[in-house]
C-alpha positions as semicolon CSV with decimal commas, in nm:
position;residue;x (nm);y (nm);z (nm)
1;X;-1,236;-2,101;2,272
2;X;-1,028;-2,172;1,967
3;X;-0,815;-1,915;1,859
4;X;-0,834;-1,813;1,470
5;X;-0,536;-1,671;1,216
6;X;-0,437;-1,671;0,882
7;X;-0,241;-1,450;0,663
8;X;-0,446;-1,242;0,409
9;X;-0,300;-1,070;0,074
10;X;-0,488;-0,744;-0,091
11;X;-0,434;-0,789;-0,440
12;X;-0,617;-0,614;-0,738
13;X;-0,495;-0,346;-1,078
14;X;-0,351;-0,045;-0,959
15;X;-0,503;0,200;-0,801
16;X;-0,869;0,045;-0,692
17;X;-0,759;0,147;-0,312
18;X;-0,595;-0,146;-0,162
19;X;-0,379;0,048;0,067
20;X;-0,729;0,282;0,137
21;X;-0,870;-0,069;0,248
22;X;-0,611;-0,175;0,523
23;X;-0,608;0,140;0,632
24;X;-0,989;0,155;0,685
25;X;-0,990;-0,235;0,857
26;X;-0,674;-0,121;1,095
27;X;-0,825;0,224;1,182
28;X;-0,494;0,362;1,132
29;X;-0,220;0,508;0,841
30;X;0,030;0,190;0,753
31;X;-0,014;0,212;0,356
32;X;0,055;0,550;0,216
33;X;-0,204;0,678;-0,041
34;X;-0,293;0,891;-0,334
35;X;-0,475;0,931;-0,639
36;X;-0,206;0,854;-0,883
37;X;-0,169;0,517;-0,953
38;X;0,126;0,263;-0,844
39;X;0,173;0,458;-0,561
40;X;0,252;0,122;-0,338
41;X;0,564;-0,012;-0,438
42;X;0,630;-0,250;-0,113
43;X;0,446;-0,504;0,015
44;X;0,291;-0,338;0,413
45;X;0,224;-0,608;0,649
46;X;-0,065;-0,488;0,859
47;X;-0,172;-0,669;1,146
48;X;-0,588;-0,666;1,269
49;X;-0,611;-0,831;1,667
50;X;-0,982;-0,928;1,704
51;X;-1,190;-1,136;1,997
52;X;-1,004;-1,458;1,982
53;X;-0,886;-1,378;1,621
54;X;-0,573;-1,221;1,454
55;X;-0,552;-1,152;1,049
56;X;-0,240;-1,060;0,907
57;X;-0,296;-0,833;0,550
58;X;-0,064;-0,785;0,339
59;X;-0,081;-0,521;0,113
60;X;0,020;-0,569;-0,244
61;X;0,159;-0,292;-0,562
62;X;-0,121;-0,333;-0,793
63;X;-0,068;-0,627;-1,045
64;X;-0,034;-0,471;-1,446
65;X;0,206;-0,501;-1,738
66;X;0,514;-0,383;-1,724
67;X;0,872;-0,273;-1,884
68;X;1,068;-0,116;-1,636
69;X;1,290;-0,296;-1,388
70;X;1,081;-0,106;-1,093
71;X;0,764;-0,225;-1,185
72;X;0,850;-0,558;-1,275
73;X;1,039;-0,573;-0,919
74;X;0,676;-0,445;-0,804
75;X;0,436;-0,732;-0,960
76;X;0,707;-1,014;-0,911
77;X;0,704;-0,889;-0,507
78;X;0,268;-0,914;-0,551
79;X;0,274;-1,252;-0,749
80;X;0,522;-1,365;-0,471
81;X;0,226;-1,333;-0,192
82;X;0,004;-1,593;-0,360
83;X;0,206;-1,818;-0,237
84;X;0,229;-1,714;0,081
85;X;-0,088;-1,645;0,212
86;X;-0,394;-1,838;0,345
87;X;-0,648;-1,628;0,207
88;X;-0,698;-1,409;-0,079
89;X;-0,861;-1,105;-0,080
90;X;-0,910;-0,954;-0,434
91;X;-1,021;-0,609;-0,498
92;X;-1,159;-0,416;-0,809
93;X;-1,319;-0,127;-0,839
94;X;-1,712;-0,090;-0,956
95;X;-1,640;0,216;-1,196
96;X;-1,339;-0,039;-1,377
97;X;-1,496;-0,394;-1,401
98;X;-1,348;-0,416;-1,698
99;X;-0,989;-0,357;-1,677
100;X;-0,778;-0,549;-1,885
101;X;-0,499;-0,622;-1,591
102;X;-0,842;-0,821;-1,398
103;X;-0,798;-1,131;-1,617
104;X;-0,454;-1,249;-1,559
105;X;-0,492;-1,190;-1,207
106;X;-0,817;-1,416;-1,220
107;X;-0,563;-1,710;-1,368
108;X;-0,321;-1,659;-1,126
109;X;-0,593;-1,636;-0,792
110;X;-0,749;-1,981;-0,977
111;X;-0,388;-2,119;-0,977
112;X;-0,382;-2,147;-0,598
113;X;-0,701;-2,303;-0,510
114;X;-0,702;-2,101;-0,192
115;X;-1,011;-1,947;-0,024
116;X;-1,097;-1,589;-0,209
117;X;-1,321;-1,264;-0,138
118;X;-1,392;-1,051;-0,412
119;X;-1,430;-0,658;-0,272
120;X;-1,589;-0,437;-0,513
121;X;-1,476;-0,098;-0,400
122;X;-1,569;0,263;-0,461
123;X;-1,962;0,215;-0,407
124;X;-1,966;0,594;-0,321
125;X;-1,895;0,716;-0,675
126;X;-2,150;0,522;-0,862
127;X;-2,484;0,414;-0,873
128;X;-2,538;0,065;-0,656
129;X;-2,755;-0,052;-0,935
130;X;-2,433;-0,170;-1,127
131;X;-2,315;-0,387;-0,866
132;X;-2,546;-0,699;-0,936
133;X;-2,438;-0,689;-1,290
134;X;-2,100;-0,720;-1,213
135;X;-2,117;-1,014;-0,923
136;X;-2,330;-1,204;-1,167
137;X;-1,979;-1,144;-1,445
138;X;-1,754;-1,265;-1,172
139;X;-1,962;-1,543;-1,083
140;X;-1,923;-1,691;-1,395
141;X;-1,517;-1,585;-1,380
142;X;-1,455;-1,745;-1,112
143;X;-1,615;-1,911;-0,805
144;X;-1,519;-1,675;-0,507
145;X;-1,592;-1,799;-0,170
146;X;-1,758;-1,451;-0,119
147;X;-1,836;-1,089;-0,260
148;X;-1,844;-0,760;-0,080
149;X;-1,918;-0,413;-0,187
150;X;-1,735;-0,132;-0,010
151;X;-1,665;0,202;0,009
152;X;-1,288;0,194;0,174
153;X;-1,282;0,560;0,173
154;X;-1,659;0,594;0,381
155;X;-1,620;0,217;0,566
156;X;-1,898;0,148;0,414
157;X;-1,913;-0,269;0,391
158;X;-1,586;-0,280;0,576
159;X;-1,724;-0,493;0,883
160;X;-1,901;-0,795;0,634
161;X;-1,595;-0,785;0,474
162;X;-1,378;-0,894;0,816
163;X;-1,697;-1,117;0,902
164;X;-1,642;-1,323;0,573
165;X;-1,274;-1,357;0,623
166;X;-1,300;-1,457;0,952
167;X;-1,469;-1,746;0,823
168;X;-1,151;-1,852;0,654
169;X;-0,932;-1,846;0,934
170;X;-0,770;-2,179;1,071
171;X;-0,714;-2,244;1,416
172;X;-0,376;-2,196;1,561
173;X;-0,159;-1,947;1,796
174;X;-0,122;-1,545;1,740
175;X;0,205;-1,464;1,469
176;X;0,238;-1,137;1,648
177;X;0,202;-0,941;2,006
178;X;-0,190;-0,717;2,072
179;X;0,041;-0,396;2,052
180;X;0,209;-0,469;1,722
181;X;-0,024;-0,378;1,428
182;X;0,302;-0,387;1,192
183;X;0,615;-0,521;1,124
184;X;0,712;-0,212;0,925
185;X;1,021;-0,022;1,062
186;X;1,018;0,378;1,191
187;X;1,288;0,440;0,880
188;X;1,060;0,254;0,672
189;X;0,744;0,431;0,765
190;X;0,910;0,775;0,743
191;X;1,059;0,725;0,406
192;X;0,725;0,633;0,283
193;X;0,552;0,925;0,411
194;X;0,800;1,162;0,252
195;X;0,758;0,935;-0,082
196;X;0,359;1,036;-0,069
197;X;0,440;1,428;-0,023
198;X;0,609;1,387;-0,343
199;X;0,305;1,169;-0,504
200;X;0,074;1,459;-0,408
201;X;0,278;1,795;-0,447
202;X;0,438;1,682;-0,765
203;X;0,319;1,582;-1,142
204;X;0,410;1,400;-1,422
205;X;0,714;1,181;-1,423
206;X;0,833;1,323;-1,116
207;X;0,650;1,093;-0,810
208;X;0,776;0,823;-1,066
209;X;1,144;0,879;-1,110
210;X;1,236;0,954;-0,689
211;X;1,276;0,685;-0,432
212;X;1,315;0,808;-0,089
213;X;1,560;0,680;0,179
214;X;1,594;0,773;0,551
215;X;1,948;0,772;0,680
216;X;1,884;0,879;1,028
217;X;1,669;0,850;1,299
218;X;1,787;1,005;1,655
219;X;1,578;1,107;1,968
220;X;1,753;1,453;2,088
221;X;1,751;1,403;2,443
222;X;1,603;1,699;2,641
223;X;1,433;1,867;2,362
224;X;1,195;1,643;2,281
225;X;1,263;1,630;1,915
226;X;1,326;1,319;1,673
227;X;1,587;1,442;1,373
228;X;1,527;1,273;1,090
229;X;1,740;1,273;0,765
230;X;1,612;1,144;0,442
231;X;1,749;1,147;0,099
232;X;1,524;1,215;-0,215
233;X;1,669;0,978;-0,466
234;X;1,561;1,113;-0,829
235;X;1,714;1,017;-1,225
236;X;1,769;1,347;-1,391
237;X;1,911;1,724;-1,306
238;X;1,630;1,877;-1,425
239;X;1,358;1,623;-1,217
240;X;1,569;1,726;-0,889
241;X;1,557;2,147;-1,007
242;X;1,179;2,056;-1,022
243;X;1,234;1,896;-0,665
244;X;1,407;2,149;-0,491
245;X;1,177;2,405;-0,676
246;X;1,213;2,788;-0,709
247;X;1,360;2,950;-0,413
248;X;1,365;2,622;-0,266
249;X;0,974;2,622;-0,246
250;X;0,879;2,288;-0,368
251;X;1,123;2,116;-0,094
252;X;1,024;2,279;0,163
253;X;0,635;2,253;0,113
254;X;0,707;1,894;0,053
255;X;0,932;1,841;0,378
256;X;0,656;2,074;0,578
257;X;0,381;1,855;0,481
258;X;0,597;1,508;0,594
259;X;0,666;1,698;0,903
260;X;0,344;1,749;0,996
261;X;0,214;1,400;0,962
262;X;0,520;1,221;1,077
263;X;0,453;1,379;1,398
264;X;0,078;1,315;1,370
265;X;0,279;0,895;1,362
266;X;0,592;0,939;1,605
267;X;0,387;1,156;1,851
268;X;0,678;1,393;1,894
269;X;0,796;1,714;1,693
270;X;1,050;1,644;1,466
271;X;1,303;1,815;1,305
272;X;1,314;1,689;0,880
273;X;1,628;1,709;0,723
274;X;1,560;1,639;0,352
275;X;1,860;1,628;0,088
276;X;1,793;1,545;-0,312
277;X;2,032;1,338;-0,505
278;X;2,072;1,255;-0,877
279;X;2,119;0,868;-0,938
280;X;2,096;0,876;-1,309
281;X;1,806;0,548;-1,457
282;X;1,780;0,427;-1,103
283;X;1,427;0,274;-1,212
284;X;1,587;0,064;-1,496
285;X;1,937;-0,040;-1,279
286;X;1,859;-0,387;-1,074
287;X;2,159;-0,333;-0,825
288;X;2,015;0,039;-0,771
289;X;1,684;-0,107;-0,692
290;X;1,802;-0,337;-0,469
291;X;2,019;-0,093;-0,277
292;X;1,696;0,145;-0,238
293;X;1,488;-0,134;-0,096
294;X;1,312;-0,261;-0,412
């Protein structure tokens, strides 16, 4: 039996639940997630092992105009996929067929002339009636190899949507070990799952302006505990007061709720060490980016 691969990018606007999606087709946490948008700033290589298959996903910050140095760093690293994948797998969301960021993404998927699924997400917050409407729009856009409605958050439509991929793959040898289902690091996962706290716990310009680091990772050797130290990287005084919170309380809720679910990942109680630290217009400074992983 031949054995099937290809690399697959998730691109789409911000926020139509791209990371929700690998998630859902891994059947576990790699992408972080939350209801503000632009939450994904990195590309997250996920990896799916199927009967005689592999798919490699790669998870892209949603594609939308930009000023600041961040977010252009974030759609140049998105753009950059096209490129680099075999298959395309663009998502929008039924509730937002109209978004202006959908058309120059349209120009840039026709631009590669590789294979490409439309997923219409979110089917569980609107009537299914407006779905024909909008595949008959895109048909005319562009002509997609296939289109899928899916509820990422229910798995609703999830299992067509592998099936019509699959049909894309090329024959050739596995990219990556059965037990690997990432190439992401442990300092890399753990600074990401702090990074969401923030997104959740925190409002306004705040999830926008920190960046989150994690300087140390060490097994303590008959206690059974991982220490971790991580550095909240934010662009103001006041933002880290906000941070740190009264008493302390908005730090510690924050590191409490990382805790939790980094030990839910590691499978071992840990011990979180967070620190904030001021580095003034780090969003807008290229060699600050670049030193905080963007």
């Amino acid at each position: 039996m031949r054995f099937l691969t290809g690399f697959i990018a998730i691109v789409g606007p911000p926020n139509v639940g791209k990371s929700t999606l690998l998630n859902r087709i891994l059947g576990s946490k790699l992408a972080i997630v939350s209801p503000k948008p632009q939450t994904t700033r990195n590309r997250i290589v996920g990896i799916l092992h199927g009967n005689g298959y592999q798919m490699v996903f790669i998870d892209t910050p949603g594609i939308h105009k930009t000023r600041t140095a961040l977010h252009q760093s974030m759609v140049k690293s998105a753009l950059a996929t096209f490129k680099e994948v075999d298959i395309i797998l663009f998502m929008i969301e039924m509730g937002r067929p109209d978004d202006p960021e959908i058309a120059p993404i349209i120009g840039n998927i026709k631009k590669t002339g590789k294979p490409c699924v439309l997923v219409i997400n979110k089917i569980d917050t609107g009537p299914k009636e407006q779905l024909l409407p909008i595949m008959d729009k895109y048909r005319k856009w562009h002509p997609f190899d296939a289109m899928s409605a899916v509820s990422a958050l229910t798995g609703d439509g999830i299992n067509t949507v592998i099936d019509e991929l699959k049909s894309h793959l090329v024959p050739g040898p596995p990219f990556f070990p059965e037990d690997m289902n990432t190439e992401l690091s442990e300092s890399f996962l753990a600074s990401e799952i702090i990074r969401e706290k923030i997104f959740r716990l925190t409002r306004k310009e705040i999830p926008y302006s920190c960046a989150v680091t994690t300087d140390k990772m060490k097994e303590i050797k008959g206690k059974n505990l991982l220490f971790t130290a991580a550095t909240i990287h934010v662009e103001t005084d006041s933002q880290k007061g906000i941070l740190i919170g009264k008493r302390g309380g908005m730090i510690k809720n924050i590191s409490r709720s990382a805790r939790l679910e980094l030990e839910k990942v590691f499978g071992i109680p840990m011990y979180l060490d967070l620190k904030v630290k001021v580095e003034k217009n780090w969003t807008k400074n290229t060699k600050a980016l670049d030193r905080l992983g963007y």
